[in-house]
C-alpha positions in Angstrom: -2.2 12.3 -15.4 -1.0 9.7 -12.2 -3.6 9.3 -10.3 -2.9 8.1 -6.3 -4.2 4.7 -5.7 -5.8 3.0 -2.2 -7.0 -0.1 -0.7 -9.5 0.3 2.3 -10.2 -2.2 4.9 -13.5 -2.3 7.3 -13.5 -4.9 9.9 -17.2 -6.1 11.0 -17.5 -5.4 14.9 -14.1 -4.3 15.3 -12.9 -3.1 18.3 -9.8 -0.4 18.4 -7.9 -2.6 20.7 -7.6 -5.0 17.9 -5.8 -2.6 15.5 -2.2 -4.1 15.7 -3.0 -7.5 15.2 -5.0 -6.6 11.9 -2.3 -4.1 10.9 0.6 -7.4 11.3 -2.3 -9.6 9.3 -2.2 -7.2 6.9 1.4 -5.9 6.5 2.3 -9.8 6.6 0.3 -10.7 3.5 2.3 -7.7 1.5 5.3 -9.5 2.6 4.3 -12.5 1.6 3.6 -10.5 -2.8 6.4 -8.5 -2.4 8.7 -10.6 -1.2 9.9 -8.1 1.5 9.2 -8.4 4.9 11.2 -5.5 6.2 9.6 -2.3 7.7 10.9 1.0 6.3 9.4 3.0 8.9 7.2 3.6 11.2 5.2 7.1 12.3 2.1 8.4 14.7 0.3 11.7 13.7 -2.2 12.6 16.6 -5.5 14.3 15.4 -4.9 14.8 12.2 -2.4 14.5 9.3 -1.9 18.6 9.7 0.0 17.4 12.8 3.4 16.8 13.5 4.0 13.4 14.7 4.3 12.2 18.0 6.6 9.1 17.1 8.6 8.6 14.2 11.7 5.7 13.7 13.6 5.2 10.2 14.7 1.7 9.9 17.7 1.6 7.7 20.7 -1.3 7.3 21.6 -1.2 10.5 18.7 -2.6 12.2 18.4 -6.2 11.8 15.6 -8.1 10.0 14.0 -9.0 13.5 13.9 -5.6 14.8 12.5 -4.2 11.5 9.6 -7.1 11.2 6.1 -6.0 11.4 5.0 -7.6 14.7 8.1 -5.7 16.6 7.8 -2.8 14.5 3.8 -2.4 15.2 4.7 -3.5 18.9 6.7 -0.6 19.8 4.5 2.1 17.7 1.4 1.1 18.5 2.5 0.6 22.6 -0.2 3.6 23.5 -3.7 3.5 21.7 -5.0 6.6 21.4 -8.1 6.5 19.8 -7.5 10.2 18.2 -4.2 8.4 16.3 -3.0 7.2 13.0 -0.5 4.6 13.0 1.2 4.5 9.4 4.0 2.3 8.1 6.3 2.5 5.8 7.2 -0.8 3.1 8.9 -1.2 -0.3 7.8 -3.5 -3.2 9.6 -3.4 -6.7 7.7 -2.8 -9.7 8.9 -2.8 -13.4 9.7 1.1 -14.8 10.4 2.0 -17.8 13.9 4.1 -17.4 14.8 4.7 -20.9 11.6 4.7 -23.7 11.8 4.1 -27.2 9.7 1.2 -28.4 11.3 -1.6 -28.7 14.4 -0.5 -27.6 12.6 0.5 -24.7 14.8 -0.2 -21.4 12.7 -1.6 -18.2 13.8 -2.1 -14.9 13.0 -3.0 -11.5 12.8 -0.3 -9.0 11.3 0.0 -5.4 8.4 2.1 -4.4 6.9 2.5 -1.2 3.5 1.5 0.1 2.4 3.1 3.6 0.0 1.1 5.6 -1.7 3.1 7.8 -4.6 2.2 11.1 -6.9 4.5 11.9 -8.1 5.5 15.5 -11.8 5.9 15.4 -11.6 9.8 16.5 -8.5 10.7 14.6 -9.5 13.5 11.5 -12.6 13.7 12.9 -13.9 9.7 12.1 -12.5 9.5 8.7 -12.1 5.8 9.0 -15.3 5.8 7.9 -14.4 6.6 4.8 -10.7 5.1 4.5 -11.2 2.3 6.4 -10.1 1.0 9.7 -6.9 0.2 7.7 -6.1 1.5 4.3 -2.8 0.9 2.3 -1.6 3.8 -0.4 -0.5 1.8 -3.1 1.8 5.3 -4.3 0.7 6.2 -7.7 -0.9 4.4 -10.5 1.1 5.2 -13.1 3.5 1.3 -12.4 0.3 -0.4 -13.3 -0.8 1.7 -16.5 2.3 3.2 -18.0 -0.1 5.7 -20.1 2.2 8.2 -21.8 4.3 4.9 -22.7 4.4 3.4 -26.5 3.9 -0.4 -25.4 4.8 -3.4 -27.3 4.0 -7.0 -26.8 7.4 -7.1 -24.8 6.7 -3.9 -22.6 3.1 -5.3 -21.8 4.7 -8.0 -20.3 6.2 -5.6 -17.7 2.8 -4.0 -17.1 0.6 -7.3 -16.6 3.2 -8.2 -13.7 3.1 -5.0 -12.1 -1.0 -5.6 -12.3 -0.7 -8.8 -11.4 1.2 -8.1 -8.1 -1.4 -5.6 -7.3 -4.1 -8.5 -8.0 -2.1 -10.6 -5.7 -1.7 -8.6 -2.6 -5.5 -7.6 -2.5 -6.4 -11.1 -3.3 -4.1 -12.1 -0.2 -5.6 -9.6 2.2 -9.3 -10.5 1.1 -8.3 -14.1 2.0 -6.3 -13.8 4.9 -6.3 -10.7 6.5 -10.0 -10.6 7.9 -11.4 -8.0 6.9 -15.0 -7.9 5.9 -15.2 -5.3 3.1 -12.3 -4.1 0.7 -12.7 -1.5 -2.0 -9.6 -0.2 -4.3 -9.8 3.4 -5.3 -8.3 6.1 -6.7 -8.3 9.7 -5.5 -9.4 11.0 -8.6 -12.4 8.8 -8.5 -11.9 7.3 -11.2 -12.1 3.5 -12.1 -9.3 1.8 -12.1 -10.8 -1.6 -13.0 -12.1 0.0 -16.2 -8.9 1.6 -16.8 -6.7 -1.4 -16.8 -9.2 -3.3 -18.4 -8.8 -0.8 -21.4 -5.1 -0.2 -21.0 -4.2 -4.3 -21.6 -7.5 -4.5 -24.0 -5.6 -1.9 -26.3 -2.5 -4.1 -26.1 -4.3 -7.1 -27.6 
Protein backbone atom coordinates (compact mmCIF):
# COMPACT_ATOMS: atom_id res chain seq x y z
CA UNK A 1 0.00 0.00 0.00
CA UNK A 2 1.50 3.86 -0.89
CA UNK A 3 2.32 5.22 2.00
CA UNK A 4 2.64 9.41 2.21
CA UNK A 5 6.11 10.48 2.65
CA UNK A 6 7.60 13.87 4.76
CA UNK A 7 10.64 15.76 5.49
CA UNK A 8 10.55 17.91 8.76
CA UNK A 9 12.69 20.79 9.49
CA UNK A 10 13.32 22.30 13.26
CA UNK A 11 15.36 25.38 13.37
CA UNK A 12 17.43 25.94 16.77
CA UNK A 13 16.22 29.33 18.37
CA UNK A 14 14.10 30.26 15.58
CA UNK A 15 12.08 33.08 15.65
CA UNK A 16 8.62 33.14 13.55
CA UNK A 17 9.66 36.34 11.86
CA UNK A 18 12.34 34.34 10.15
CA UNK A 19 9.91 31.85 8.46
CA UNK A 20 10.14 33.32 4.77
CA UNK A 21 13.67 33.47 4.58
CA UNK A 22 13.98 29.65 5.61
CA UNK A 23 11.00 28.69 3.46
CA UNK A 24 13.17 30.54 0.13
CA UNK A 25 16.36 28.56 1.62
CA UNK A 26 14.51 25.72 1.43
CA UNK A 27 12.25 25.88 -1.66
CA UNK A 28 15.59 27.07 -3.48
CA UNK A 29 17.60 23.93 -2.75
CA UNK A 30 14.49 21.81 -4.35
CA UNK A 31 15.02 23.93 -7.31
CA UNK A 32 18.34 23.46 -7.41
CA UNK A 33 17.43 18.73 -7.53
CA UNK A 34 14.62 19.20 -9.50
CA UNK A 35 15.65 21.40 -11.81
CA UNK A 36 12.55 23.59 -11.45
CA UNK A 37 12.47 26.77 -9.92
CA UNK A 38 8.92 27.74 -10.65
CA UNK A 39 6.18 28.02 -8.00
CA UNK A 40 2.90 26.13 -8.68
CA UNK A 41 1.04 27.79 -6.06
CA UNK A 42 0.79 29.30 -3.18
CA UNK A 43 -2.07 28.99 -0.22
CA UNK A 44 -2.69 30.25 3.72
CA UNK A 45 -5.05 28.18 5.90
CA UNK A 46 -5.67 30.04 9.28
CA UNK A 47 -6.02 27.79 12.44
CA UNK A 48 -6.17 24.79 11.04
CA UNK A 49 -6.11 22.64 7.86
CA UNK A 50 -10.16 22.21 8.49
CA UNK A 51 -10.20 25.86 7.38
CA UNK A 52 -10.73 27.39 4.32
CA UNK A 53 -7.98 29.53 3.20
CA UNK A 54 -7.46 32.94 3.57
CA UNK A 55 -5.19 33.37 0.44
CA UNK A 56 -4.82 31.28 -2.43
CA UNK A 57 -2.94 32.21 -6.11
CA UNK A 58 -2.51 29.46 -9.04
CA UNK A 59 0.48 30.26 -10.99
CA UNK A 60 0.04 28.90 -14.41
CA UNK A 61 1.82 29.90 -18.08
CA UNK A 62 0.93 33.09 -17.97
CA UNK A 63 2.84 34.33 -15.15
CA UNK A 64 6.42 34.76 -15.91
CA UNK A 65 9.36 32.89 -14.30
CA UNK A 66 10.11 36.05 -12.06
CA UNK A 67 6.71 36.40 -10.68
CA UNK A 68 6.43 32.71 -9.98
CA UNK A 69 10.13 32.41 -8.14
CA UNK A 70 10.12 31.62 -4.58
CA UNK A 71 11.38 34.87 -3.07
CA UNK A 72 8.34 36.85 -4.89
CA UNK A 73 6.06 34.06 -4.45
CA UNK A 74 6.78 33.76 -0.41
CA UNK A 75 6.98 37.72 -0.49
CA UNK A 76 3.46 38.28 -1.36
CA UNK A 77 1.92 35.14 0.73
CA UNK A 78 3.70 35.49 3.63
CA UNK A 79 3.13 39.75 3.64
CA UNK A 80 0.99 39.27 7.13
CA UNK A 81 2.48 36.73 9.84
CA UNK A 82 0.11 35.38 11.73
CA UNK A 83 1.38 33.21 14.14
CA UNK A 84 -1.98 30.99 14.01
CA UNK A 85 -1.03 30.32 10.02
CA UNK A 86 0.30 27.83 7.60
CA UNK A 87 1.89 29.03 4.70
CA UNK A 88 2.09 26.02 2.04
CA UNK A 89 3.49 25.94 -1.46
CA UNK A 90 2.96 24.29 -4.21
CA UNK A 91 6.30 22.76 -6.64
CA UNK A 92 6.69 19.98 -9.30
CA UNK A 93 9.63 17.58 -9.71
CA UNK A 94 9.56 14.62 -12.38
CA UNK A 95 10.13 11.29 -11.37
CA UNK A 96 10.34 8.05 -13.53
CA UNK A 97 6.72 5.93 -13.67
CA UNK A 98 6.10 3.09 -14.92
CA UNK A 99 2.99 3.70 -17.56
CA UNK A 100 2.75 0.54 -19.25
CA UNK A 101 4.23 -2.83 -17.12
CA UNK A 102 5.30 -6.01 -18.40
CA UNK A 103 8.87 -6.92 -17.57
CA UNK A 104 11.05 -6.10 -19.85
CA UNK A 105 8.88 -4.63 -22.07
CA UNK A 106 8.01 -2.58 -19.35
CA UNK A 107 7.43 1.26 -20.59
CA UNK A 108 8.90 4.08 -18.10
CA UNK A 109 8.42 7.57 -18.28
CA UNK A 110 8.99 10.87 -16.82
CA UNK A 111 6.06 12.53 -15.25
CA UNK A 112 5.64 15.44 -12.73
CA UNK A 113 4.44 15.20 -9.23
CA UNK A 114 4.00 17.79 -6.84
CA UNK A 115 5.78 18.50 -3.56
CA UNK A 116 4.00 21.21 -1.14
CA UNK A 117 6.33 23.00 1.21
CA UNK A 118 4.55 24.20 3.89
CA UNK A 119 5.78 26.82 7.24
CA UNK A 120 4.23 26.51 10.19
CA UNK A 121 3.03 29.47 12.59
CA UNK A 122 3.81 28.40 16.14
CA UNK A 123 -0.09 28.55 17.27
CA UNK A 124 -1.53 27.18 14.04
CA UNK A 125 -3.36 23.41 14.80
CA UNK A 126 -2.80 23.96 18.06
CA UNK A 127 1.45 23.92 18.02
CA UNK A 128 1.76 21.05 15.79
CA UNK A 129 5.10 22.26 14.52
CA UNK A 130 6.27 20.51 17.13
CA UNK A 131 5.68 17.65 15.62
CA UNK A 132 6.01 18.51 11.76
CA UNK A 133 8.48 20.93 12.04
CA UNK A 134 8.82 24.60 11.64
CA UNK A 135 8.90 23.64 7.98
CA UNK A 136 7.97 20.30 6.52
CA UNK A 137 7.95 19.25 2.76
CA UNK A 138 5.24 16.27 1.59
CA UNK A 139 7.23 14.45 -0.66
CA UNK A 140 3.45 13.00 -2.30
CA UNK A 141 3.46 9.40 -2.04
CA UNK A 142 6.18 6.78 -1.80
CA UNK A 143 5.22 4.66 -4.21
CA UNK A 144 8.04 6.75 -7.24
CA UNK A 145 10.71 5.56 -4.92
CA UNK A 146 9.65 1.84 -4.26
CA UNK A 147 7.52 0.71 -7.21
CA UNK A 148 6.29 -2.39 -4.94
CA UNK A 149 3.54 -4.06 -6.92
CA UNK A 150 6.14 -3.69 -9.97
CA UNK A 151 8.16 -6.83 -11.53
CA UNK A 152 11.65 -4.97 -11.71
CA UNK A 153 14.55 -5.89 -13.87
CA UNK A 154 18.01 -4.65 -13.86
CA UNK A 155 16.77 -2.01 -16.53
CA UNK A 156 13.64 -0.82 -14.36
CA UNK A 157 15.92 -0.53 -11.24
CA UNK A 158 17.69 1.85 -12.90
CA UNK A 159 14.58 4.05 -12.95
CA UNK A 160 13.95 3.43 -9.26
CA UNK A 161 17.70 4.18 -7.90
CA UNK A 162 17.24 7.84 -9.73
CA UNK A 163 13.98 8.45 -8.34
CA UNK A 164 15.87 7.51 -4.73
CA UNK A 165 18.66 9.17 -5.57
CA UNK A 166 16.81 12.55 -6.19
CA UNK A 167 15.14 12.08 -2.94
CA UNK A 168 18.82 11.56 -1.36
CA UNK A 169 19.78 14.64 -3.09
CA UNK A 170 17.30 17.28 -2.09
CA UNK A 171 17.54 16.18 1.70
CA UNK A 172 21.19 16.15 1.39
CA UNK A 173 20.87 19.79 -0.04
CA UNK A 174 18.59 21.15 2.64
CA UNK A 175 20.76 19.42 5.53
CA UNK A 176 23.66 21.37 4.00
CA UNK A 177 22.35 24.53 3.01
CA UNK A 178 19.09 25.25 4.23
CA UNK A 179 19.98 25.75 8.05
CA UNK A 180 18.14 23.80 9.75
CA UNK A 181 19.35 22.04 12.83
CA UNK A 182 17.35 18.71 12.84
CA UNK A 183 15.74 16.86 9.85
CA UNK A 184 13.89 13.57 10.07
CA UNK A 185 12.12 11.76 6.81
CA UNK A 186 8.95 9.88 7.63
CA UNK A 187 6.26 8.30 6.55
CA UNK A 188 2.65 8.55 7.85
CA UNK A 189 2.24 5.05 8.24
CA UNK A 190 5.22 5.03 10.53
CA UNK A 191 6.95 2.95 8.92
CA UNK A 192 10.75 3.00 7.84
CA UNK A 193 11.50 4.02 4.85
CA UNK A 194 15.24 3.63 5.13
CA UNK A 195 14.74 -0.04 5.82
CA UNK A 196 12.27 -0.31 3.05
CA UNK A 197 14.44 0.99 0.25
CA UNK A 198 17.23 -0.62 1.63
CA UNK A 199 15.26 -4.01 1.08
CA UNK A 200 13.51 -2.97 -2.09
CA UNK A 201 17.20 -2.32 -4.16
CA UNK A 202 18.78 -5.29 -1.87
CA UNK A 203 16.13 -7.63 -3.63
CA UNK A 204 17.16 -6.20 -7.00
CA UNK A 205 20.81 -7.30 -6.47
Amino acid sequence: MADQLYLSLWYANFRFSDLPAALERVMRQFAIVSGNERVRAATVYPLSWQESPVYQRIYDEKDTNEAAEPARVIAEATERLHEDYAYEFEMMWELWVVEQSGGLDAVWKKEPRAVRVTGFGPDFDEGAFEQNGQIRIDLGSDTPFLQEDVDLDERSAQYVKQNVQKLVDLTTAIQKNAGAATRLLWSESGENLAQKLIGRLQSLN
